[in-house]
C-alpha positions in Angstrom: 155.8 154.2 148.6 159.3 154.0 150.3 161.8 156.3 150.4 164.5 156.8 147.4 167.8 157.9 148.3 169.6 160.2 146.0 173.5 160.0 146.8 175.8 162.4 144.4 179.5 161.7 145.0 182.0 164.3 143.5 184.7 166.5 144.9 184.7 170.1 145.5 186.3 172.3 142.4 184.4 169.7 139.9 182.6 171.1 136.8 181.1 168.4 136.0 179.8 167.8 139.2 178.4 170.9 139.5 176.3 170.1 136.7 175.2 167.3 137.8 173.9 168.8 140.9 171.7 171.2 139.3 170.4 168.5 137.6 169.4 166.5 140.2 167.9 169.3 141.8 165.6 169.8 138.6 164.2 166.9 138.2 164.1 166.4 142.1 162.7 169.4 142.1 159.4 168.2 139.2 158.7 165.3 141.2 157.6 166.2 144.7 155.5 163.4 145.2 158.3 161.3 145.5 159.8 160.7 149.2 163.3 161.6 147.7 166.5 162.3 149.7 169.6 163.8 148.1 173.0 163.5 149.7 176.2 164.8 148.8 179.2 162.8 149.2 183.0 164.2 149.0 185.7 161.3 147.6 187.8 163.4 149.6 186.5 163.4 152.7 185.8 159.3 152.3 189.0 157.2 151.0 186.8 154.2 150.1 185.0 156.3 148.0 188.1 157.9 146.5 189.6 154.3 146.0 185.9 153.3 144.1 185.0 156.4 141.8 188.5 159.3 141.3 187.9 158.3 137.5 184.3 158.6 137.3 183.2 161.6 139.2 180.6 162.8 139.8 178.4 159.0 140.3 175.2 159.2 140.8 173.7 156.6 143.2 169.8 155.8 143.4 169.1 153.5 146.5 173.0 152.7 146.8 173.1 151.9 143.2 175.0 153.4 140.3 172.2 155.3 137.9 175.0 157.3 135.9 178.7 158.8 136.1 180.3 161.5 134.9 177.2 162.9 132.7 173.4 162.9 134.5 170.9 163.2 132.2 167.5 164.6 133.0 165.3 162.3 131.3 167.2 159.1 132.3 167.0 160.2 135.9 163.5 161.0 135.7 162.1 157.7 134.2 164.2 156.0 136.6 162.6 157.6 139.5 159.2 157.3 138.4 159.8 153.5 137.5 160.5 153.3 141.3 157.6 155.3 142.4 
């Protein structure tokens, strides 16, 4: 099984991606048989990130690919993860 990288890019101050944080962490958090990695990227501390995603904070990436922006949902992350697995 190969690893599945997990990157969340928001912005410090950001409700939403806050939320979407926690769930990440959830369902990261009921599946720890999967070799996931969760990193947490800033589209202020990265201006080719800025220049990608301002308007659709927070993104969600799985293996450098959008899953979801501005709303993660718990059961849509899930079955993707497992569909990897």
């Amino acid at each position: 099984m190969s690893e599945i990288t997990l990157t969340l890019i928001g912005k410090p101050g950001c409700h939403l991606c806050d939320d979407a944080e926690a769930v990440v962490a959830s369902v990261v958090g009921t599946l720890p048989e999967l070799p996931i990695t969760v990193e947490k990227l800033s589209i202020e501390d990265d201006k080719d990130l800025f220049d990608s995603y301002w308007d659709q904070i927070p993104v969600l990436l799985i293996n450098g690919k959008v899953h979801n922006y501005w709303r993660i949902g718990p059961e849509r992350l899930t079955t993707a993860l497992k569909e990897l697995a």
